[in-house]
Each structure stands twice: as C-alpha cells, then as structure tokens.
Residue, then its C-alpha position, 0 to 999 in steps of 0.5 A: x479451487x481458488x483461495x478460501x478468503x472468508x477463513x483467512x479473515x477469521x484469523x489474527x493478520x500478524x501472529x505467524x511467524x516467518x515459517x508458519x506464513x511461509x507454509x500457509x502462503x506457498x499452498x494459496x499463493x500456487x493456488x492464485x499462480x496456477x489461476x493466473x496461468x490458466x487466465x492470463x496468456x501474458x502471465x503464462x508466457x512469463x512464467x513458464x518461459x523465464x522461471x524453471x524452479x520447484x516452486x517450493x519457497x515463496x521467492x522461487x514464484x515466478x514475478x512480473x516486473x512493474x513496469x509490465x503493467x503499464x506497457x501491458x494491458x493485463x487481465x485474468x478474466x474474459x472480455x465479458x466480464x466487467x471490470x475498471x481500470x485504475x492508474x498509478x499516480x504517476x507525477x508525469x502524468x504519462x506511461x501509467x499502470x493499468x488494473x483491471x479490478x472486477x467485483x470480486x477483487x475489489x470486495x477482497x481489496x476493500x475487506x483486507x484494507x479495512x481488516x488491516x486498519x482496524x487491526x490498530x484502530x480496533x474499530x470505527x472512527x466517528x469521522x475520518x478527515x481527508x487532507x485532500x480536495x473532494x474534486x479527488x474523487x471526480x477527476x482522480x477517481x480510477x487512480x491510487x490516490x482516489x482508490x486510497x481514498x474510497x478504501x478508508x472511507x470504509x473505517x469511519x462512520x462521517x468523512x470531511x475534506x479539509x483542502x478546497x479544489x485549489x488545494x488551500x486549507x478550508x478555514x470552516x473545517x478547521x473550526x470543525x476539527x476543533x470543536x469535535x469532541x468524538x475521537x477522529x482520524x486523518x489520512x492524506x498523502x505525505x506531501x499534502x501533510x506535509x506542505x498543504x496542512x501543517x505549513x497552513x497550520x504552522x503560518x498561522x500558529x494553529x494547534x489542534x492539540x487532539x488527544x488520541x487522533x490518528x493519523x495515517x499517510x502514505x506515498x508522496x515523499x519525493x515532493x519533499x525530499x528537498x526540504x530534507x523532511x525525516x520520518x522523525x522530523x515529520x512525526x515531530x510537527x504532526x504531533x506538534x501541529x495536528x496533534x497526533x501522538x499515533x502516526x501510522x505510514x504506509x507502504x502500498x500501490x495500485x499494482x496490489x490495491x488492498x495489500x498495505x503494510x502499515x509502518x510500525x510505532x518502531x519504524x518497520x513496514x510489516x506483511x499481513x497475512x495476505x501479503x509477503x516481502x521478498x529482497x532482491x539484489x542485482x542478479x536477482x537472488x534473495x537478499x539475507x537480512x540486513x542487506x538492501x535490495x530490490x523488494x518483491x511484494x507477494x500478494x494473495x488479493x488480486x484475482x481479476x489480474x496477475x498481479x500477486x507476484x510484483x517485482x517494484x522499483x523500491x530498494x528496501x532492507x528487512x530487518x526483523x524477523x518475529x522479532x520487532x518490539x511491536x509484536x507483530x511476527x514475520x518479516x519487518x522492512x524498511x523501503x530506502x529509496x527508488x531505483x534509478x531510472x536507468x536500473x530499472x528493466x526486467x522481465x518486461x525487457x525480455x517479454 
C-alpha cells in the first residue's frame, strides 16, 4: 500500500517537531523505498548492492546520487504508462536530468507546492506577475524553469508576463502594475530579478512602492554571484524598487518537483512535511548541527520514479532545530555553495 496523500494534506505542513516527523517520515518513506525497489531494477540494484543498514533513521535510507538521473533514464512505472519527461535547467544546455512525471506524481507535486505557497499566502492572489518571457512556456515548457512556472500559476486567479521574448521589460505592464489595486504577486528567477527587472526599474528611477506585494524567487544565483549580490543586498533593492516587504527564496529542483523549501523571514530553508534534509560530509556520515556539509533532500512525492532519496551537489548547514523565531518546527538550513565539479561523484560511479 503506498502513502495515504489525502490525510497528509489535512495537516499543518510545519508543526512536527524533528522527532514526531522522523517517525511519521521513516513509516511513508519505507512504504515509497519499497514501491521504488519492486518498480525500478536501477534502484533495486543500488540499493540492495551499496546500502546494508536497518532502515531505522531517515538517513540509513539508501540515496541515488544526482548525477544518476542524467546518465540514467529512470523510472518507477511500465512502458505503458504515460508519462513526460522534464530537464534541469542546466546553463550548459548539455548532460540534463531526466524525469519521468505520469498523472499521478504531477497531481501530488502540483497540490504540495500549492499547499506550501499558501501556507504564507493564506489564499489566492488576484494576479501572480511572471518576471519571465511567455515564450518560456513554449520553448522551456519540459524544464525546471517552465514547471516553476505552470506550479504558481496554481496560487492565483490571472497571470502576466513582464519580460517580452527578447527578455527586456514590457513597458505597458509596468502601467499595469502601477494602476492594480488588488493585492498581487511576483515570482521570477533570481538572476531575472535581478538583472532584468530591477536594473530596468533602477535605470529608469521607477518605484512601484506596492503595499503587501510579495515576491518569491528561487535558482539563478550563479549569473550574479559577480556582482557580489547578498541575500540582504537583494531584499534591500526589491523592497526599494519593487516594493516588496515579503520576500520569500526557495530551494528546489526538478529531481523533486513539488518538493520547495521555502526561505524564512530569518533567513532559513524549512522541510515541509512532505520533504526531509539530511547533511552529509565527506565519508558520507550524517552531519551534527552547525557543521556543513553535502545536503541529502528526502522527499515522499515522486512515485513515477526514484527520486524520493537524492544526494545533490549543494554543500548546506542545518541550523535550528524546532527552534527558528518563524515558528516553523524541524530542521532549519542554510545552502552555502555548490560542489566543485571535481567533488562530485558517487553512486552513479560505483553503478
């Protein structure tokens, strides 16, 4: 019997503490890890071939490497069943992951996301704003960028694009903004924030000055990391420029679509219910607090494949535990950095 989704939907996303979700994520997470064995000959290979030990805590659960999924066509269903395949958003263009997503794990992805949205949102917005070209959804569609985008869709009742297809900022939407009355909502990539939108707003000394906008973003921090842009730093010219006082990061992937952790107003990632953290270092033990490491990301969503245990390419730290000012329980994080290139092998390696 797989997990029973539509009870953990009933329930307050954040309220566990690190030992009550630990037993309620160790009894759905065996039920998906023995779903993934049956269904999927890669994972059963890798799993009963490298990991030996009592699956008694989350992180004695065996893990695929990241890198598997692009060197790996992976799935969890038969032939027959149909299913898309979406892409990472790599820059390179080249050596993507693969994710095979049927009806059944797309539904659970959209509902969580939606779920973990609202749980700061408290409801629907009248228009979400893209900080992104249309012609996204055309050419990026099967991608983590497009699959971003079709996901928030889902928290309002209208959405706009603010960026034209060569990625300059639509000067009539910027009227539009202005003149909405109704409480509104942006989301974009970092670095499309960043260097499409508030260098358009800050060249032409425009100040939406929004009350109770929000805005999420995620991803994209690499293209300006050059520019030397903190996370204080960027707040600060949303705020300014855009008008933003609730400013929400996130930390996701298309290797667990669905499965966000949203960044707190004191600067922490936190695990819903349906998604655990787990560090990592070198010889790849568990982490104690406080330490940085290689973070695991655990996730109960992904049915169609194996991709509920993922070992990434992010060195991250955990922080608090039930302890954060927000008030959310469980672990808190922080993601530092990405690996070096040359780090980063493991059981893709030895598979």
């Amino acid at each position: 019997m797989l997990i029973n989704y539509s009870k953990i939907f009933k329930r307050n996303l954040f309220d566990k503490t690190k030992e009550e979700k630990e037993i309620f994520f160790i009894k759905n997470l065996k039920k998906l890890h023995n779903y993934h064995q049956k269904n999927s000959k890669e994972y059963l290979h890798i799993s009963k071939t490298l990991f030996k030990s009592n699956m008694n805590k989350i992180e004695n659960f065996p893990f695929l490497h990241v890198q598997m999924f692009k060197e790996k066509n992976l799935k969890s269903v038969p032939n027959n069943v149909d299913v898309k395949t979406f892409n990472s958003s790599g820059t390179s263009g080249k050596n993507l992951s693969m994710i095979n997503i049927d009806m059944k794990t797309s539904l659970l992805q959209s509902k969580t996301l939606s779920r973990i949205l609202l749980s700061v949102l408290k409801k629907k917005v009248d228009k979400i704003y893209f900080i992104d070209s249309e012609t996204t959804l055309k050419t990026m569609q099967n991608s983590a960028r497009g699959a971003a985008i079709l996901g928030f869709k889902q928290i309002a009742n209208s959405s706009e694009f603010i960026l034209d297809s060569e990625y300059n900022v639509k000067k009539n939407i910027i009227k539009k903004i202005i003149a909405d009355k109704k409480k509104i909502c942006f989301f974009g990539f970092t670095s499309l924030v960043w260097l499409n939108f508030l260098n358009f707003l800050k060249k032409n000394k425009i100040f939406l000055k929004k009350k109770d906008t929000i805005l999420f973003h995620g991803g994209g921090w690499k293209k300006i990391e050059k520019n030397k842009v903190s996370r204080n730093k960027f707040n600060l010219e949303c705020k300014n420029y855009i008008g933003s006082n609730r400013i929400y990061n996130y930390y996701g992937m298309i290797e667990q679509t669905g499965s966000i952790f949203l960044e707190c107003e004191y600067g922490l990632y936190h695990p819903s219910l349906f998604s655990e953290i787990i560090i990592r270092d070198e010889n790849m033990m568990p982490c104690k607090p406080g330490k940085m490491g290689i973070i695991q990301v655990c996730s109960l969503l992904p049915v169609s494949y194996p991709g509920h245990s993922i070992l990434t390419e992010d060195l991250g730290v955990i922080s608090e535990i039930d302890t954060c000012k927000c008030g959310r329980k469980g672990n808190g994080f922080k993601v530092l950095n990405r690996i070096k290139d040359s780090e980063v092998r493991g059981c893709s390696d030895v598979y």
